[in-house]
BAFI-741766 format. One line per 5 residues: their letters; for each residue x, y, z of N, C-alpha, C. Coordinates in steps of 0.2 Angstrom, whole numbers, plus 5000, padded with zeros to 4 digits. Layout:
BEGIN
A) X Y Z X Y Z X Y Z | ...
REM end
This chain:
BEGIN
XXXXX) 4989 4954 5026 4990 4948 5030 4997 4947 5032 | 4999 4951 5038 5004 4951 5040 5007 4944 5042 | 5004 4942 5048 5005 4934 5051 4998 4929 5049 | 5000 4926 5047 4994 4922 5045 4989 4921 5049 | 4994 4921 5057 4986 4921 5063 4983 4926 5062
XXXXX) 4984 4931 5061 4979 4938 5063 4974 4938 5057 | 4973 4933 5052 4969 4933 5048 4962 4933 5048 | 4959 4927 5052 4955 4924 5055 4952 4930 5059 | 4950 4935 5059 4949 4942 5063 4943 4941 5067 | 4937 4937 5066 4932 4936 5070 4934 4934 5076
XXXXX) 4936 4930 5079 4938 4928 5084 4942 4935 5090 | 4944 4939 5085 4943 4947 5091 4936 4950 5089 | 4932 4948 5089 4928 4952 5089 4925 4955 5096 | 4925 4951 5099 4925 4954 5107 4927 4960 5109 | 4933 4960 5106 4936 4967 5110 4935 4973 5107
XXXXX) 4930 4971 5102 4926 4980 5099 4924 4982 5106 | 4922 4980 5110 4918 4982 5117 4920 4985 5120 | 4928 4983 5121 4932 4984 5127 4937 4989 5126 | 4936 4993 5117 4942 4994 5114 4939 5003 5116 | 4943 5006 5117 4939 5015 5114 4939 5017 5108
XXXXX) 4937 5023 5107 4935 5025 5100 4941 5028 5100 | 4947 5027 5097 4953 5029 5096 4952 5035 5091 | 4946 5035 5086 4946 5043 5082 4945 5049 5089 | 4943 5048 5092 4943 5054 5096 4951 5057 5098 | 4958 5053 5100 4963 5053 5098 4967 5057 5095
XXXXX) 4961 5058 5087 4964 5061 5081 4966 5070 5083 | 4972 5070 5079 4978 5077 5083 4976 5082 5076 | 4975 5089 5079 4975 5092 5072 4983 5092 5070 | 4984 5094 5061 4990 5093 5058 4995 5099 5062 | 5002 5097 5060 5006 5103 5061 5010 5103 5053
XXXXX) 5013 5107 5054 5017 5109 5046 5025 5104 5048 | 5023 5103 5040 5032 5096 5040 5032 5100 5032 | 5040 5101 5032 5042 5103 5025 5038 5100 5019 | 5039 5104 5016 5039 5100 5007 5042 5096 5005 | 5038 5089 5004 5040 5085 5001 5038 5084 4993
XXXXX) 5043 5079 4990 5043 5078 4983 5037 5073 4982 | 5036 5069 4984 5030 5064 4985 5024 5068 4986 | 5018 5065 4983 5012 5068 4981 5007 5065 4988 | 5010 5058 4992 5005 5056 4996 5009 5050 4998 | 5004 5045 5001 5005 5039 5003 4999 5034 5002
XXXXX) 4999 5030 4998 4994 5024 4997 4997 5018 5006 | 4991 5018 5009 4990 5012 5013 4986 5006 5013 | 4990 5002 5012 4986 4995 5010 4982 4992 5018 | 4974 4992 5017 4972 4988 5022 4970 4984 5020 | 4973 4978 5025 4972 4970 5024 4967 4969 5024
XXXXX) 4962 4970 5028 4953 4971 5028 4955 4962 5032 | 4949 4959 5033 4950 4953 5036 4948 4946 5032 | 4953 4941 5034 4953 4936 5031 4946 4931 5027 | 4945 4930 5021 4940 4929 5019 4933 4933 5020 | 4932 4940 5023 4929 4943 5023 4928 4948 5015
XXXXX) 4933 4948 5012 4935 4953 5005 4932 4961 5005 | 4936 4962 5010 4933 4969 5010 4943 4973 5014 | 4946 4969 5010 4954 4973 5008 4952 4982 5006 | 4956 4985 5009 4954 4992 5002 4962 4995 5004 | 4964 5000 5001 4969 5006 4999 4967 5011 5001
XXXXX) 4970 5017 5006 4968 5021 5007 4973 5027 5004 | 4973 5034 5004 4977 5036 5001 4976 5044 5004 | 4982 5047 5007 4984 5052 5012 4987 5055 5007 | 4984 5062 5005 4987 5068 5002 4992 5072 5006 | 4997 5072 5006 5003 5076 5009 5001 5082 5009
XXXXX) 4999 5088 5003 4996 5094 5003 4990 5097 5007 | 4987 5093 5007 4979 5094 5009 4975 5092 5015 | 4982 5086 5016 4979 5081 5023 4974 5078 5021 | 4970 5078 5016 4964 5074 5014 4964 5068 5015 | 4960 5062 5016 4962 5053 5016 4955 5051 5014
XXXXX) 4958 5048 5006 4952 5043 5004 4952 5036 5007 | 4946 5035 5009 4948 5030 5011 4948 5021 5009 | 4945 5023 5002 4943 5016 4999 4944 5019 4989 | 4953 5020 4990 4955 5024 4982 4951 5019 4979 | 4953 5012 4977 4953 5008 4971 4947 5006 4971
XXXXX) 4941 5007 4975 4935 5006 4972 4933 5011 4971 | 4936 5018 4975 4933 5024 4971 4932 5023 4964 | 4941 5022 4962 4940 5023 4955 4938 5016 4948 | 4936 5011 4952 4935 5004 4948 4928 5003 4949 | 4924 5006 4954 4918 5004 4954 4917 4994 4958
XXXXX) 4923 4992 4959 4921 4985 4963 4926 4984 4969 | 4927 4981 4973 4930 4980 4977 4936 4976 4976 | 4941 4979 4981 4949 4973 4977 4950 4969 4979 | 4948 4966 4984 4947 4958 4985 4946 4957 4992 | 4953 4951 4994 4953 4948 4999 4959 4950 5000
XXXXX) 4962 4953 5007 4966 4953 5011 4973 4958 5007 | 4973 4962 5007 4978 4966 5002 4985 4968 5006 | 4989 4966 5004 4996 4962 5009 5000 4968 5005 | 5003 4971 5001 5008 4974 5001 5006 4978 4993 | 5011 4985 4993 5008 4989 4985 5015 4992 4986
XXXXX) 5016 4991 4977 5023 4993 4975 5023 4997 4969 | 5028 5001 4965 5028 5007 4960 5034 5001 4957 | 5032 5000 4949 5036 4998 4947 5036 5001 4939 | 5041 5006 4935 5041 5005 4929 5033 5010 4926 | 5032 5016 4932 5027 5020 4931 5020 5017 4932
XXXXX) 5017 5010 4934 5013 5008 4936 5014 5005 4945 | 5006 5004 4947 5008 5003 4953 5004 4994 4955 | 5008 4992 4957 5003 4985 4958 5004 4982 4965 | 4996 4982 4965 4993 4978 4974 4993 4972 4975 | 4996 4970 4977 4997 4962 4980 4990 4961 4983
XXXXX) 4986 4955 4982 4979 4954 4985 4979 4947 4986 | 4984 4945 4992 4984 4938 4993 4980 4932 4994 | 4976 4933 4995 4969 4927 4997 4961 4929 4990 | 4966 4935 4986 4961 4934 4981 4966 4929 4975 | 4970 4930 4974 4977 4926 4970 4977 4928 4964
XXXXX) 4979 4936 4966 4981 4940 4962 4985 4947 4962 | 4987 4951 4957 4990 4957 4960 4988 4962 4955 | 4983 4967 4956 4980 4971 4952 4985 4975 4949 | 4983 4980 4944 4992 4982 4941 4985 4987 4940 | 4989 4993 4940 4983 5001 4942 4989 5007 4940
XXXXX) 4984 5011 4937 4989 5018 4937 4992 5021 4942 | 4995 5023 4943 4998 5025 4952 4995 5032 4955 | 4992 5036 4949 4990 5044 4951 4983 5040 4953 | 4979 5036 4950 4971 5036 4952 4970 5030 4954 | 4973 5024 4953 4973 5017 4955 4967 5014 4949
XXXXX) 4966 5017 4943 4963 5016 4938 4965 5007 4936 | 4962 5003 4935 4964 4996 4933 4967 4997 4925 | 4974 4993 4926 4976 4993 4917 4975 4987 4918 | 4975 4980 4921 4979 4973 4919 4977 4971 4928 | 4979 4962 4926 4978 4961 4932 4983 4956 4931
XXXXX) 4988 4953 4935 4992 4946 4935 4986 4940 4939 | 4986 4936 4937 4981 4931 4940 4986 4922 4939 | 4981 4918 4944 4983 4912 4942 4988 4912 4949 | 4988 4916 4953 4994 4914 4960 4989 4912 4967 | 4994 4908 4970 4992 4904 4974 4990 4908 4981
XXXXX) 4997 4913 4983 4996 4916 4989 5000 4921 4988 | 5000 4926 4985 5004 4930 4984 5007 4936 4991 | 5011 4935 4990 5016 4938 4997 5019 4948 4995 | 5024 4948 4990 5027 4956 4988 5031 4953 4982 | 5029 4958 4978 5032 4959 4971 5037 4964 4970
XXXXX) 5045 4962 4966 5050 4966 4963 5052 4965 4956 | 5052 4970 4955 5054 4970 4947 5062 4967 4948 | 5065 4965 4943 5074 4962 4943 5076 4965 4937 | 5072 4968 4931 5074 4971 4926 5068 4973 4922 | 5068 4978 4917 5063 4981 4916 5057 4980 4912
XXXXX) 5058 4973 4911 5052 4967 4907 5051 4960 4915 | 5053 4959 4921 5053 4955 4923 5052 4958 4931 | 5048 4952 4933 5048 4953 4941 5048 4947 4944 | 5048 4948 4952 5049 4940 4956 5041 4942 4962 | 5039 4936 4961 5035 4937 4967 5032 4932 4972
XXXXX) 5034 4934 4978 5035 4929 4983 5028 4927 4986 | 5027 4921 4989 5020 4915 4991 5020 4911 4997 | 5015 4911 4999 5016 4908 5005 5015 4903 5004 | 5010 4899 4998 5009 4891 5000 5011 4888 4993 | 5015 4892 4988 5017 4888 4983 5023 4884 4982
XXXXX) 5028 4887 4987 5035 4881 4988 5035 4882 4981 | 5035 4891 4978 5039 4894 4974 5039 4901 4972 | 5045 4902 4969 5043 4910 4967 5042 4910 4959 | 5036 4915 4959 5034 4918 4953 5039 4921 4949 | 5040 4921 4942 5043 4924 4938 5037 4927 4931
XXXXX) 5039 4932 4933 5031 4939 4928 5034 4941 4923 | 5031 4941 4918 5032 4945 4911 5028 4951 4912 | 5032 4958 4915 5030 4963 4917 5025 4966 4910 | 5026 4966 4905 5024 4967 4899 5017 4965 4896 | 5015 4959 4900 5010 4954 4899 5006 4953 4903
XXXXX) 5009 4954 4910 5006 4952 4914 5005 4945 4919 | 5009 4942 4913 5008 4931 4914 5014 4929 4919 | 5011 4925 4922 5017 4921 4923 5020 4918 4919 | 5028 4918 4919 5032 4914 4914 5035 4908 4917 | 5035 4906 4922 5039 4901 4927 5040 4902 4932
XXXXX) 5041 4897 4935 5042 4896 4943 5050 4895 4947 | 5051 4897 4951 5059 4895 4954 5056 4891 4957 | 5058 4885 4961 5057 4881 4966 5060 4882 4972 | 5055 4883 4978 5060 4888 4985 5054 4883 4990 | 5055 4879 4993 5049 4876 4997 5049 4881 5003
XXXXX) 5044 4881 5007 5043 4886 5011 5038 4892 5008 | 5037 4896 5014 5033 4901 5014 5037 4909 5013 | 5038 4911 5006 5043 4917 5004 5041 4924 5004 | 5043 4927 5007 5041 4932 5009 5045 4939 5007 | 5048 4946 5011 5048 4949 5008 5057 4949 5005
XXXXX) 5058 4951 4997 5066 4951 4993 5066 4958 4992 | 5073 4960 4991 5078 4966 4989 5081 4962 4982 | 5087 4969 4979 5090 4967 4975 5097 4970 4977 | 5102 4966 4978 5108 4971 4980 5114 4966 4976 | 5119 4969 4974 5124 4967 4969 5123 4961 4965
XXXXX) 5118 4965 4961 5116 4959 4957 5113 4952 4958 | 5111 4954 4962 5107 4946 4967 5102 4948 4968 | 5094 4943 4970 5089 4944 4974 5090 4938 4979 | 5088 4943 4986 5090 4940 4991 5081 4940 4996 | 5079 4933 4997 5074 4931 4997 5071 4928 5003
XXXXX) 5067 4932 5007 5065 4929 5016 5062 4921 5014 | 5063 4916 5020 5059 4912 5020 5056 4909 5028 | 5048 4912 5028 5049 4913 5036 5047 4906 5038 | 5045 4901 5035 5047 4892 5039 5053 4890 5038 | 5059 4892 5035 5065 4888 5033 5071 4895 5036
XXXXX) 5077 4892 5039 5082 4893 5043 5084 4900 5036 | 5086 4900 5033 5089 4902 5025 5084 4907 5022 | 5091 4912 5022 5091 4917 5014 5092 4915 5009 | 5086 4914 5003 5089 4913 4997 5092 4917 4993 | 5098 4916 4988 5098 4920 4984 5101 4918 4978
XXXXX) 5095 4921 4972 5094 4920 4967 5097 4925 4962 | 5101 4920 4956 5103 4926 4952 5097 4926 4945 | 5095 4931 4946 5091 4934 4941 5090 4936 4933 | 5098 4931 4932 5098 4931 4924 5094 4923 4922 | 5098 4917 4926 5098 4912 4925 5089 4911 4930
XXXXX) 5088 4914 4935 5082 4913 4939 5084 4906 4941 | 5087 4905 4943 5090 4899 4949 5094 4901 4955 | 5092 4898 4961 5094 4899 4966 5100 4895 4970 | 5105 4899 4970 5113 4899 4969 5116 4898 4976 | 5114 4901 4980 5114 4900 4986 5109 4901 4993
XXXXX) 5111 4898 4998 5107 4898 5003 5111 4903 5010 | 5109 4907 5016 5112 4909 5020 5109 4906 5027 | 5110 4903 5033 5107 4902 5038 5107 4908 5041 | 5101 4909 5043 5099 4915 5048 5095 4913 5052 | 5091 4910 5053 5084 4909 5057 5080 4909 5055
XXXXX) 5073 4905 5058 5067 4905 5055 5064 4910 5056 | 5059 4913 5055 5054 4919 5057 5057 4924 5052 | 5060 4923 5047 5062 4929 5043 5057 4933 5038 | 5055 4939 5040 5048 4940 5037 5054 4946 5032 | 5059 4952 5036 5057 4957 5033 5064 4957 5031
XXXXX) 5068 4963 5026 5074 4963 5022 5075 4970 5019 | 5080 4973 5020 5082 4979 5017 5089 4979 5015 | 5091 4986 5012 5099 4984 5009 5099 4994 5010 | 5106 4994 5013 5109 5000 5017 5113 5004 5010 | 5113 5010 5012 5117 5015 5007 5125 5012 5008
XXXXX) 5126 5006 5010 5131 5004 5007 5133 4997 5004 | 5125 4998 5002 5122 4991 4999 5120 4985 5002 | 5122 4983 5008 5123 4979 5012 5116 4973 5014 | 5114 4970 5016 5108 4967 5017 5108 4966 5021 | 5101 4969 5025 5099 4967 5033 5090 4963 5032
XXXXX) 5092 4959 5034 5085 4955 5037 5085 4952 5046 | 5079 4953 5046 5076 4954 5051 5074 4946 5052 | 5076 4942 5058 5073 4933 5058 5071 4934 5063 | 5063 4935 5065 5060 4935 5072 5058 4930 5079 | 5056 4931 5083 5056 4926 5087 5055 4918 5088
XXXXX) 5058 4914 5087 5054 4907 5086 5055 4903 5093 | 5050 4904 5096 5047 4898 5102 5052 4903 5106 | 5056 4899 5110 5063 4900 5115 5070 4905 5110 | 5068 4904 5105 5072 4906 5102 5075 4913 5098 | 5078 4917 5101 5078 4925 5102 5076 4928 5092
XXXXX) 5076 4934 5092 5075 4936 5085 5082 4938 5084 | 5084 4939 5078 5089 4940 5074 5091 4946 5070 | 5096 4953 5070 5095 4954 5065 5101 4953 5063 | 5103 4954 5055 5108 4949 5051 5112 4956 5047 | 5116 4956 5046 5119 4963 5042 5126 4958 5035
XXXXX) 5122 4956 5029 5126 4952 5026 5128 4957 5019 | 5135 4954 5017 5140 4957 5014 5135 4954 5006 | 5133 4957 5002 5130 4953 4996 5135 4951 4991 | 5141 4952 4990 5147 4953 4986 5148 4943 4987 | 5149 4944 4995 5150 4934 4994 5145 4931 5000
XXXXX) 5142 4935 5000 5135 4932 5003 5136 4930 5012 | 5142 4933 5014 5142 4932 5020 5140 4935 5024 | 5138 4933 5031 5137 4938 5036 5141 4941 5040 | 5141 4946 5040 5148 4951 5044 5144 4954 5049 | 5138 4953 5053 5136 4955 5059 5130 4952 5060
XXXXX) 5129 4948 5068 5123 4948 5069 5120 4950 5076 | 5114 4953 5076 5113 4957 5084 5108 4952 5085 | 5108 4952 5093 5103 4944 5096 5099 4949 5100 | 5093 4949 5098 5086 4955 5107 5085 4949 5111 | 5083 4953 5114 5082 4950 5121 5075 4943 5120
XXXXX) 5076 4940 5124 5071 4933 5123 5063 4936 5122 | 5062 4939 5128 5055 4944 5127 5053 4947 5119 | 5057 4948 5116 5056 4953 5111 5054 4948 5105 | 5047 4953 5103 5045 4951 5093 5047 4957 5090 | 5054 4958 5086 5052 4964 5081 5050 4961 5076
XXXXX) 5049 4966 5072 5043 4964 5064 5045 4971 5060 | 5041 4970 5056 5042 4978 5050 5047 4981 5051 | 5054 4977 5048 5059 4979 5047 5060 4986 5040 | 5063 4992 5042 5062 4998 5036 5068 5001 5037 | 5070 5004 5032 5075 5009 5034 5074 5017 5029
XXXXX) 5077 5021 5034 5076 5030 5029 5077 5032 5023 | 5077 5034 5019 5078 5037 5014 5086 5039 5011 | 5090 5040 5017 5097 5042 5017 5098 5033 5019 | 5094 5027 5019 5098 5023 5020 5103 5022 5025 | 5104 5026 5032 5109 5026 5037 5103 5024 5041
XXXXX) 5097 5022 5044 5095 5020 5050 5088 5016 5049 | 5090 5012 5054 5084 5008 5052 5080 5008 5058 | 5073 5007 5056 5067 5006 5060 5064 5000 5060 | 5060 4997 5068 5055 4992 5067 5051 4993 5073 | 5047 4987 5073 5041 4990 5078 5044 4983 5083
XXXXX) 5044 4986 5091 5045 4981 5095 5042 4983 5102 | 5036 4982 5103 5031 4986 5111 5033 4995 5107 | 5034 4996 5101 5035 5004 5098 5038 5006 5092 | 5038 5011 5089 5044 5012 5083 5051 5012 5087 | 5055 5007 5084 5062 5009 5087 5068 5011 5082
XXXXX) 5071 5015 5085 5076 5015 5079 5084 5014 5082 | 5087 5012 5073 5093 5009 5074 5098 5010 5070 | 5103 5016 5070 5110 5019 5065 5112 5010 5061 | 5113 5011 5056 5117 5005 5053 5122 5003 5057 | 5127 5010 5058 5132 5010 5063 5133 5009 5067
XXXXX) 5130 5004 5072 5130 5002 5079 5132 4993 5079 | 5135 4994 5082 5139 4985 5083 5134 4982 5089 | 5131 4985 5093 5126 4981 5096 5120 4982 5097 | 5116 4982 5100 5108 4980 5099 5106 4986 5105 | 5109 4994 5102 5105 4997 5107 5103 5001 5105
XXXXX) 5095 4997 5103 5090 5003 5098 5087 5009 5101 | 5084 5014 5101 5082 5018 5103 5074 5020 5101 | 5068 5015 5107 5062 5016 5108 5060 5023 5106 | 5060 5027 5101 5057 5032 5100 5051 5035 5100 | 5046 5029 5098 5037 5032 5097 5036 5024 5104
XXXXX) 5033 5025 5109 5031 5020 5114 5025 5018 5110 | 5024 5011 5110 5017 5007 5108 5011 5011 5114 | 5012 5010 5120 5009 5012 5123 4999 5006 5125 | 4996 5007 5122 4990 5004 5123 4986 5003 5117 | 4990 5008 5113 4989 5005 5104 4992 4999 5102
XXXXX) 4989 4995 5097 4992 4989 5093 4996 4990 5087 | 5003 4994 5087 5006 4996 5081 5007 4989 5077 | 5006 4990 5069 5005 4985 5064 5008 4985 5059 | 5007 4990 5057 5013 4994 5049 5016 4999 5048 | 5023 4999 5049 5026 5002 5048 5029 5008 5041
XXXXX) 5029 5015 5041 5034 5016 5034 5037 5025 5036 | 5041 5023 5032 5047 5030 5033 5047 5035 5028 | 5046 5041 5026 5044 5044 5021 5051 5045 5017 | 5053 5042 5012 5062 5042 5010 5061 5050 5010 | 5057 5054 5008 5060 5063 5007 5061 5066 5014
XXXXX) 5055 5066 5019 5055 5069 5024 5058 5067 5030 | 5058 5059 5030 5058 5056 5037 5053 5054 5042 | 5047 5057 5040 5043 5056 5044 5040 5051 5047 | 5037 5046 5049 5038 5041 5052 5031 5040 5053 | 5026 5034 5049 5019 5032 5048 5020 5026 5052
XXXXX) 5016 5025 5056 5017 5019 5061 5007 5018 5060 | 5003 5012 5061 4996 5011 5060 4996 5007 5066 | 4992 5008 5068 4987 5005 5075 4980 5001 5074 | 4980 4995 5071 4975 4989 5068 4970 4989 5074 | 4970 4992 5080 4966 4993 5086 4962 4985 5088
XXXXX) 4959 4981 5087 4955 4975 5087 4956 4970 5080 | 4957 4974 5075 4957 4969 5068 4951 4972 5065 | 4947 4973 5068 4939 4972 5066 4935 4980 5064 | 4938 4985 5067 4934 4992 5065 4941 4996 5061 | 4939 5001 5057 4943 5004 5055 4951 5007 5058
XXXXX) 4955 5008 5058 4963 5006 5060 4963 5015 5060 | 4968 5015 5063 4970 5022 5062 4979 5024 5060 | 4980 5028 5057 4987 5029 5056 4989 5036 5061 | 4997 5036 5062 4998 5040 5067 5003 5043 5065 | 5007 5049 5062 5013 5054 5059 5017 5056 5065
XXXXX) 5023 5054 5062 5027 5057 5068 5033 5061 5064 | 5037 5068 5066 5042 5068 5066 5049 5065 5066 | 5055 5064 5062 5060 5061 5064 5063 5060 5070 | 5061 5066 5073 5064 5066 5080 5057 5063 5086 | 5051 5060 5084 5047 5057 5087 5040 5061 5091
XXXXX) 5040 5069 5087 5036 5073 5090 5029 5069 5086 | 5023 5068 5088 5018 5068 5085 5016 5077 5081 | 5013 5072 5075 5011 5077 5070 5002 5076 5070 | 5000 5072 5065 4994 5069 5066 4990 5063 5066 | 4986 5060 5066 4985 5056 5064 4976 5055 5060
XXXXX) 4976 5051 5056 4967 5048 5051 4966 5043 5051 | 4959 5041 5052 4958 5034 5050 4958 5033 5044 | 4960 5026 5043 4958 5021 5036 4955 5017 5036 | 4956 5010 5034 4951 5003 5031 4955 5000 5036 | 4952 4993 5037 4954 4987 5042 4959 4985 5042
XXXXX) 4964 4984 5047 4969 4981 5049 4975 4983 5044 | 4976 4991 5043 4981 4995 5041 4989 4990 5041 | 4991 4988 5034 4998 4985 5036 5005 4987 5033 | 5003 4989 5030 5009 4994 5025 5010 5000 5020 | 5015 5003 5018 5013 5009 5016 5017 5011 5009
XXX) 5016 5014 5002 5018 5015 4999 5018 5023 4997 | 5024 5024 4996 5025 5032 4994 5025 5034 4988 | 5019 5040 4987 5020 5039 4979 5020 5048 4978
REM end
């Protein structure tokens, strides 16, 4: 559930009509190095109130693609709307926002250990130490604090607004709020939020560079251009901002594995050296007549998974690219493909 509008998916259903069958599309593989990573789990949102979320999972070796892991190995369905999957502490846990929960699974088979329950909208989960994590919500005007041990909630930070995705960078968690101007940042001992950064509304996405630094992404509101932010975590200042052009929505803010370039989707993959003083990204993978959706970057290879949600409505497809933007291949998934975990 990337925007909350695109949740409601019936209402494209029309354009199953008009759309083509994009698996025809599909490219045989080419050979990409060896990587340390065994695969990629992609989480599909499936559609809103529908409950038909799943995970798919792309073996690097084999090219293989399950396409519905977690019911393979559970025997039931993971819910409603499956918003983000993280590796935390040798376990993996899926955020399943409109079920109000985050399933906790073994990372090699997506086996069920535990389930966090009792959350309102759950957004994306970070651990902050090795017994505790924070997890962000769209409708609670709080964030979760988990006793990774247990599974529970243990309390609440109080953050009005819609919270979305955090990092941790010099001892801080620095936290999106995409209805409110501000970065929050919370220190993670006391779990109080210590200060506030104006940046613009629309902030969905946040990363921290190989020189620690925190970049979020505040996207377009009404007249109001999108933003991105490059702040100092040390005193929480900002030391750069780049302004896109009025036209522009970027989204899926990510950066590579060496942490020097950043990628997001804007009419394409674009990419962006941290080292750049101004806003001249380089359009690499063209959108083209696809509807690019979720983005991810292989930290080992480079390689660059961009997903194409097609209508919302019929299975999505995902598309591999080289770092230098050659297509490799592409497989379907599950519905409305949004983000990607490397495991």
């Amino acid at each position: 559930m990337k925007y909350i509008v695109g949740f409601v998916c019936a209402g494209v259903l029309f354009l199953c009509s008009c759309v083509s069958d994009r698996a025809k599309d599909v490219k045989p593989e080419m050979p990409v190095a060896a990587k340390p990573a065994s695969g990629v789990y992609i989480t599909n949102e499936g559609n809103f109130t529908w409950g038909n979320a799943s995970v798919s999972y792309y073996n690097f070796s084999d090219q293989l693609v399950t396409e519905d892991a977690f019911k393979a190995a559970n025997n039931r369905q993971l819910g409603d709307v499956c918003q983000s999957m993280s590796i935390i502490n040798g376990k993996a846990y899926i955020v399943v926002n409109n079920s109000f929960k985050i399933e906790v699974v073994t990372p090699d088979s997506l086996k069920s250990v535990g389930v966090i329950s009792g959350l309102s909208s759950p957004r994306y989960i970070l651990a902050v130490n090795e017994t505790k994590a924070y997890v962000t919500d769209y409708k609670r005007n709080a964030v979760y604090v988990v006793d990774l041990s247990t599974n529970h909630v243990i309390k609440e930070i109080p953050c009005r607004g819609w919270t979305e995705e955090l990092v941790m960078a010099g001892n801080k968690v620095f936290i999106t709020n995409v209805r409110k101007q501000y970065l929050y940042v919370i220190n993670p001992v006391s779990d109080i939020i210590e200060d506030s950064i104006k940046i613009g509304m629309n902030a969905y996405s946040v990363k921290t560079d190989k020189d620690n630094k925190v970049w979020v992404l505040a996207g377009r509101n009404g007249s109001v251009a999108a933003t991105l932010h490059r702040i100092n975590p040390v005193n929480n200042v900002i030391e750069q901002t780049l302004s896109f052009n009025a036209s522009d929505n970027p989204s899926s803010l990510k950066i590579n594995g060496t942490k020097d370039t950043l990628y997001y989707l804007n009419k394409g993959v674009c990419q962006l050296p941290i080292s750049e003083t101004s806003l001249h990204a380089i359009t690499l993978i063209p959108q083209g007549n696809m509807l690019f959706y979720g983005l991810g970057i292989d930290p080992a290879s480079g390689v660059i998974f961009v997903s194409d949600a097609i209508d919302y409505v019929q299975p999505g497809i995902v598309y591999r690219y080289q770092p230098n933007g050659t297509l490799l291949n592409s497989f379907k998934v599950g519905t409305t493909p949004g983000d990607f975990c490397f495991y």
